[in-house]
Each structure stands twice: as C-alpha cells, then as structure tokens.
TORKOL-4160 file (C-alpha; in steps of 0.2 Angstrom, whole numbers, padded with zeros to 4 digits, m for minus):
99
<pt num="1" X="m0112" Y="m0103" Z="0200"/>
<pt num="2" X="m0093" Y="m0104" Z="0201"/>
<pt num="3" X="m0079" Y="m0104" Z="0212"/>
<pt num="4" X="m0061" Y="m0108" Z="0214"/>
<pt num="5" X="m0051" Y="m0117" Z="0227"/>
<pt num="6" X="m0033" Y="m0115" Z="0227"/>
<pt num="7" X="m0022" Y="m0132" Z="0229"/>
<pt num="8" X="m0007" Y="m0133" Z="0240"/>
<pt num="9" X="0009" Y="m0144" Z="0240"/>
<pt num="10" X="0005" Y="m0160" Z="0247"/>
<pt num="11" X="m0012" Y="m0167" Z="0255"/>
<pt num="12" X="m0027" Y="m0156" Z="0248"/>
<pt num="13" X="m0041" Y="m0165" Z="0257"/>
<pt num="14" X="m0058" Y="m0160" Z="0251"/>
<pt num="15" X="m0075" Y="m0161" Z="0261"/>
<pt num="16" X="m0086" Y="m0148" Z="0267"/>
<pt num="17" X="m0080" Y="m0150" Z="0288"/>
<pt num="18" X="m0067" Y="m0137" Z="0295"/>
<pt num="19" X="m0053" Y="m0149" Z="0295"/>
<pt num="20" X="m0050" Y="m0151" Z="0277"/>
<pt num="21" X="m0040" Y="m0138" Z="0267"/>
<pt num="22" X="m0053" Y="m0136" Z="0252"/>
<pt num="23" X="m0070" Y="m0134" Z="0260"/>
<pt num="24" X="m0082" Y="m0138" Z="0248"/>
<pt num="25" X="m0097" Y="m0131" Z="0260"/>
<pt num="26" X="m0107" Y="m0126" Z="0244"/>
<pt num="27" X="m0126" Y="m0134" Z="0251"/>
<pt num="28" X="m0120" Y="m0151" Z="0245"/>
<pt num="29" X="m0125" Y="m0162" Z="0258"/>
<pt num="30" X="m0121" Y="m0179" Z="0248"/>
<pt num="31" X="m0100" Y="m0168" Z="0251"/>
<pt num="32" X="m0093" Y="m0179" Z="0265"/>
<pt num="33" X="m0090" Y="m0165" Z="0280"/>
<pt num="34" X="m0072" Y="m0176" Z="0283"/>
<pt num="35" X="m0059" Y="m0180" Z="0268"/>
<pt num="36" X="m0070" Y="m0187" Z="0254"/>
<pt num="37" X="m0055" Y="m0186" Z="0241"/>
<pt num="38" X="m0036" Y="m0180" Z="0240"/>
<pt num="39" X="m0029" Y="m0169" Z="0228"/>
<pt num="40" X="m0011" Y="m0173" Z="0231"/>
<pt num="41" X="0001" Y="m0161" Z="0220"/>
<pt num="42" X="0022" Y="m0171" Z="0220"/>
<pt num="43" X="0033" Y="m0155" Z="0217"/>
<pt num="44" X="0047" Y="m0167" Z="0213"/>
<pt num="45" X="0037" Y="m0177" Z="0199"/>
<pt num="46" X="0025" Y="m0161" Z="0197"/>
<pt num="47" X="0011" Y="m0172" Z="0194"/>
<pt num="48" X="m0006" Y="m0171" Z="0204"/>
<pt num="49" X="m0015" Y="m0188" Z="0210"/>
<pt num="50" X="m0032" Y="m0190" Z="0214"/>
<pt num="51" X="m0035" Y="m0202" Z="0229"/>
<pt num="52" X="m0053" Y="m0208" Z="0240"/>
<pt num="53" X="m0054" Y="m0201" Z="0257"/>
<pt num="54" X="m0059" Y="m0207" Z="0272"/>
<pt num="55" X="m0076" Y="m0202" Z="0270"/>
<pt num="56" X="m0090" Y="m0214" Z="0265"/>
<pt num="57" X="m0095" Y="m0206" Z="0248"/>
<pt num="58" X="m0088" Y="m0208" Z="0234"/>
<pt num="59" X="m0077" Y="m0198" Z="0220"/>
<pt num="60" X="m0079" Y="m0199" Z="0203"/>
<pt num="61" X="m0064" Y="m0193" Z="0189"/>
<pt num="62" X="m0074" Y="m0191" Z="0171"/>
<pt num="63" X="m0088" Y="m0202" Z="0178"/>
<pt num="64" X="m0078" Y="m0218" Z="0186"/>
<pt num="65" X="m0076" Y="m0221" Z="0203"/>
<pt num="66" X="m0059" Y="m0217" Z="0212"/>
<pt num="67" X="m0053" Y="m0232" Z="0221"/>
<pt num="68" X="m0033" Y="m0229" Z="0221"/>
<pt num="69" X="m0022" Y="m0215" Z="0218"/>
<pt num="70" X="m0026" Y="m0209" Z="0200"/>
<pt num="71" X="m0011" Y="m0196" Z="0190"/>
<pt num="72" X="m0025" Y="m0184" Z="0186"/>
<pt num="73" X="m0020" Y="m0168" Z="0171"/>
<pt num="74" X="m0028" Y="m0151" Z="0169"/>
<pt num="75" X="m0045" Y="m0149" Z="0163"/>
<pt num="76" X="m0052" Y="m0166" Z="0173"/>
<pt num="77" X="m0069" Y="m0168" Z="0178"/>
<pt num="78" X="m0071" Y="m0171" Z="0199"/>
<pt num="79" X="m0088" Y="m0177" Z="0205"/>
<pt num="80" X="m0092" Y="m0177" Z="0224"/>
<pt num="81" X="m0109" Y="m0178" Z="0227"/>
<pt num="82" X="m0118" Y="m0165" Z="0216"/>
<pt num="83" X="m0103" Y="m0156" Z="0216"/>
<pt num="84" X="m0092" Y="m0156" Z="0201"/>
<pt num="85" X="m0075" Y="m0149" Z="0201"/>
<pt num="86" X="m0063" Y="m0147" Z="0186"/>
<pt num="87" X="m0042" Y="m0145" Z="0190"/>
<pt num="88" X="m0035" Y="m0131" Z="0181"/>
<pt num="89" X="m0018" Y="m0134" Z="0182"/>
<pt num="90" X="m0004" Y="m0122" Z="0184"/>
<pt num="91" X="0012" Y="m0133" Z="0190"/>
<pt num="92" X="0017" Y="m0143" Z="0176"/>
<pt num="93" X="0032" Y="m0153" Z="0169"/>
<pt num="94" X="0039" Y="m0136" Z="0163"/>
<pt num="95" X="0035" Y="m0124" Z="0176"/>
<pt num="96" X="0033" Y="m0124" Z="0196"/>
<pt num="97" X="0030" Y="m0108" Z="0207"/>
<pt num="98" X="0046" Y="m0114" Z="0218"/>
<pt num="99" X="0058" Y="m0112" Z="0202"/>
C-alpha cells in the first residue's frame, strides 16, 4: 500500500494507459487510461501546477475539483478515482537538481 512515481520537467500526464509518463495502473478503474490530470513542474519559477486532463474523470486537490491550472506545494493531497496521491516535493525556490 504504497508507491512512488517520479515527476519530470515539464508535462507529467497521469492516467493508467501506456501513453502517459506516471502510470497510475494500480486496479483503479475509475483512473482515466488517457491524461486524467497534469502535474506540470516550471524550472524557471520552480513551482509545480496541477492542471485536468483530457480524460473524462475528474481530479480533486484536498477534496475540490480541478478545473484550471492550480500552483500546487509539497505535502498536497491528489484524488483520481479511488486513488489518492500526495506531491513530496524536492525542487523548490531554493534548490533545483539542474543548479
């Protein structure tokens, strides 16, 4: 019960199909198999961003839907489906692994 999934620079799109870059293929069927959310990390703001997908479900950020691009912060709660995901952010305003 447990898992972690390692965000990239850019476009993180999240669903359990094979083309998104965090597979969420966990048995969660209500996951849409194409982008059901974004994770976008800026390295030159070094802020993330939480943004819908094309999918049909919905994404929830601390139990609100996601209807827009949303500056989300470590420690974050993520519901898609019956799946709930929490950002544990290492990039910040002081540190980046491209410095």
């Amino acid at each position: 019960k447990g898992n972690f999934l390692t965000l990239g620079y850019g476009q993180n799109t999240i669903g359990r199909g094979d083309n998104v870059r965090l597979k969420l293929d966990f048995g969660d069927a209500e996951v849409s198999r194409e982008s059901n959310a974004i994770v976008t990390y800026d390295p030159k703001s070094r802020n993330f961003y939480l943004s819908p997908g094309t999918g049909q479900n919905l994404t929830y950020l601390d139990e609100e839907p996601v209807l827009s691009p949303t500056i989300i912060n470590s420690g974050v709660k993520i519901n898609i489906g019956q799946t709930t995901l929490r950002l544990v952010q290492l990039c910040d305003k002081d540190f980046d692994w491209q410095d």
